[in-house]
C-alpha positions as CSV (number, residue, x, y, z in Angstrom):
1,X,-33.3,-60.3,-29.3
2,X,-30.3,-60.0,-26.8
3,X,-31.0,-57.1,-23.8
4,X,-28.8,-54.6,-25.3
5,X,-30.7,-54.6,-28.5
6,X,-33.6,-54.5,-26.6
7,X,-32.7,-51.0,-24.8
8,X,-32.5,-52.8,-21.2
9,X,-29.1,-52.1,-21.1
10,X,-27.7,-48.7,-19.6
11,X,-24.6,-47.5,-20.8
12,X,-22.5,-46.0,-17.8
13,X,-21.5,-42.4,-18.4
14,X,-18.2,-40.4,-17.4
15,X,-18.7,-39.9,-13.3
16,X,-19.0,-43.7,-12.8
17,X,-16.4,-44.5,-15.2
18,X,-14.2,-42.2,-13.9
19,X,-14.7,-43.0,-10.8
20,X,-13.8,-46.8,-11.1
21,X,-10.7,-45.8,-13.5
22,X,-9.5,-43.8,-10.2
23,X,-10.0,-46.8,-7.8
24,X,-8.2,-48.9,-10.5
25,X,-4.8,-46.4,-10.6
26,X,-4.9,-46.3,-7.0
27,X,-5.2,-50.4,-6.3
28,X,-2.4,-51.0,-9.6
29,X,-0.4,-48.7,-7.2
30,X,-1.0,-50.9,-4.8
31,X,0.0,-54.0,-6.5
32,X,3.0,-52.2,-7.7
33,X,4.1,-51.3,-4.1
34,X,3.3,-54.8,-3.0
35,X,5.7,-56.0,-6.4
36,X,8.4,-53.6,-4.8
37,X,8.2,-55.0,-1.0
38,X,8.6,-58.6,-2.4
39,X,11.6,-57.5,-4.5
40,X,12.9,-55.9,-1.2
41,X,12.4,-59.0,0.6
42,X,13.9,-61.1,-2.3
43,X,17.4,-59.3,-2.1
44,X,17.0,-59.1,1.6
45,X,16.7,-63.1,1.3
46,X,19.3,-63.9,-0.6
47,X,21.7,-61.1,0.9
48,X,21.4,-60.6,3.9
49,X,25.5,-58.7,4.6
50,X,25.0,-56.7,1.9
51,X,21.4,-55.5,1.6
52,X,20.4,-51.9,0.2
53,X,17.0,-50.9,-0.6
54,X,16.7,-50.9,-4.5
55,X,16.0,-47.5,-5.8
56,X,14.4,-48.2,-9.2
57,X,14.5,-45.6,-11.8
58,X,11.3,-43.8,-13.5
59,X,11.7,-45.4,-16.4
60,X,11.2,-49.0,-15.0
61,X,9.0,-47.8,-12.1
62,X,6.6,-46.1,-15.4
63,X,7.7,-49.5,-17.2
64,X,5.8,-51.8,-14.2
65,X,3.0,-49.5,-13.6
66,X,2.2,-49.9,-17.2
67,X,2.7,-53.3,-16.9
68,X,0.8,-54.3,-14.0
69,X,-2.1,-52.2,-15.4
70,X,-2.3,-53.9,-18.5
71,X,-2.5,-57.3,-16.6
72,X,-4.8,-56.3,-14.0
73,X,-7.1,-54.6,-16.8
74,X,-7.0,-57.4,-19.3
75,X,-7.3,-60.2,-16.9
76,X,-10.3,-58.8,-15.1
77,X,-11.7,-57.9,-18.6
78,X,-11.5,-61.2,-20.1
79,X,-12.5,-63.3,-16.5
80,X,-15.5,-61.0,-15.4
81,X,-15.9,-57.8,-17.5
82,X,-15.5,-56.3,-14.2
83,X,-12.4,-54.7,-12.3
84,X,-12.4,-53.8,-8.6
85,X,-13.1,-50.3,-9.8
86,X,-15.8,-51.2,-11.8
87,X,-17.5,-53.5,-9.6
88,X,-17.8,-51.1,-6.9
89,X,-18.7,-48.3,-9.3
90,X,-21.1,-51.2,-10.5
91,X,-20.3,-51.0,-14.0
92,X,-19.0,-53.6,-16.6
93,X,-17.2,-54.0,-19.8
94,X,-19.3,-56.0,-22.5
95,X,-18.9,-56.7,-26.2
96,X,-21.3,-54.1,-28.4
97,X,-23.8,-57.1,-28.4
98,X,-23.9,-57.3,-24.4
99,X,-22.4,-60.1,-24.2
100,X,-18.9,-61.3,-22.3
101,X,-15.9,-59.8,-23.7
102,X,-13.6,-62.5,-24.4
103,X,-10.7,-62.5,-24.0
104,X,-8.0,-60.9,-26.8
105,X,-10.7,-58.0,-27.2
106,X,-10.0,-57.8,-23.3
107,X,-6.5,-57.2,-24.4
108,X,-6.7,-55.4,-26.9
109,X,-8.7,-52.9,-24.8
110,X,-6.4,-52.9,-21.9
111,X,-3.7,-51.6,-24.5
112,X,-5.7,-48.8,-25.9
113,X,-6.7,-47.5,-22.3
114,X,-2.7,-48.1,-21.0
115,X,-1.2,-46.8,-24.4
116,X,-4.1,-43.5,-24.3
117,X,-6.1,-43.0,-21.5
118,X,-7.3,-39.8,-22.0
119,X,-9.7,-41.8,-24.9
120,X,-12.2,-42.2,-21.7
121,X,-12.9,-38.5,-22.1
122,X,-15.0,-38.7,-25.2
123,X,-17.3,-40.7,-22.7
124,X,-18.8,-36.8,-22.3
125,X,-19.4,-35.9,-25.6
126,X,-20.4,-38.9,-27.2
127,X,-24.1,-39.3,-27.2
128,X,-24.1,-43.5,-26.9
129,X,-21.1,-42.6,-23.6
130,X,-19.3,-44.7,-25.7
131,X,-15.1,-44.0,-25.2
132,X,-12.5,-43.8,-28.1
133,X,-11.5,-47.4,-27.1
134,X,-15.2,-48.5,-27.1
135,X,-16.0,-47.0,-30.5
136,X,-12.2,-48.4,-31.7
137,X,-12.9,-52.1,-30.5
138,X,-16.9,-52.0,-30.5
139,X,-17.4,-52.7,-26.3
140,X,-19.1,-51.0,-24.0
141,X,-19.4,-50.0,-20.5
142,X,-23.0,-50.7,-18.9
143,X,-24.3,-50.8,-15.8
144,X,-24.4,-54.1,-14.0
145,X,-27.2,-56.2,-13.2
């Protein structure tokens, strides 16, 4: 008998989830900026004489952020079920079972919550706290040991 089946196992409900999806937006934003300063430096590099500050447009600036989440989600998904957000929220994503998400339901996870984020809200009404992407790819959010 595994520890979720055995009712050991909290599921995290919508504050805490919240919570660490917030911290995550704010640190992709982060990485994004960080992506931008190194493409500043780049151009700066290689062009010294005729160097302007790229201004790019909301279309590729939404394009990254989207892009960079998706990475940032997936990879800490599939590595530790855990993103910064979550760890210091101390939540994690698991398979339905309990055990490690691996990693293409990691993906495929990171695309539901990039492509419809607002799935997170049926944390509230659902009486297992289970989100639209947690009922769609059988995972869920628990608290961590």
């Amino acid at each position: 008998m595994t520890a979720a089946q055995s009712g050991t196992i909290r599921t995290a409900g919508i504050v805490s989830r919240l919570a660490a999806a917030a911290i995550d937006v704010i640190l992709v934003g982060v990485l994004l900026s960080a992506l931008y300063v190194a493409w500043v430096f780049l151009r700066l590099g290689f062009s010294p004489w005729e160097f302007r500050f790229p201004a790019p447009s909301v279309v590729f600036s939404t394009l990254g952020f989207l892009g960079v989440a998706l990475l940032y989600l997936a990879c800490l998904w599939g590595l530790s079920g855990r993103t910064v957000g979550a760890a210091l929220m101390g939540v994690k994503v698991v398979a339905a079972d309990g055990s490690r998400l691996k990693p293409l339901p990691a993906l495929l996870r990171a695309v539901a919550c990039v492509i419809l984020p607002v799935g997170l809200v049926w944390v509230a009404v659902d009486a297992d706290r289970r989100s639209a992407q947690d009922l769609l790819l059988r995972t869920r959010v628990v608290y961590a040991d």
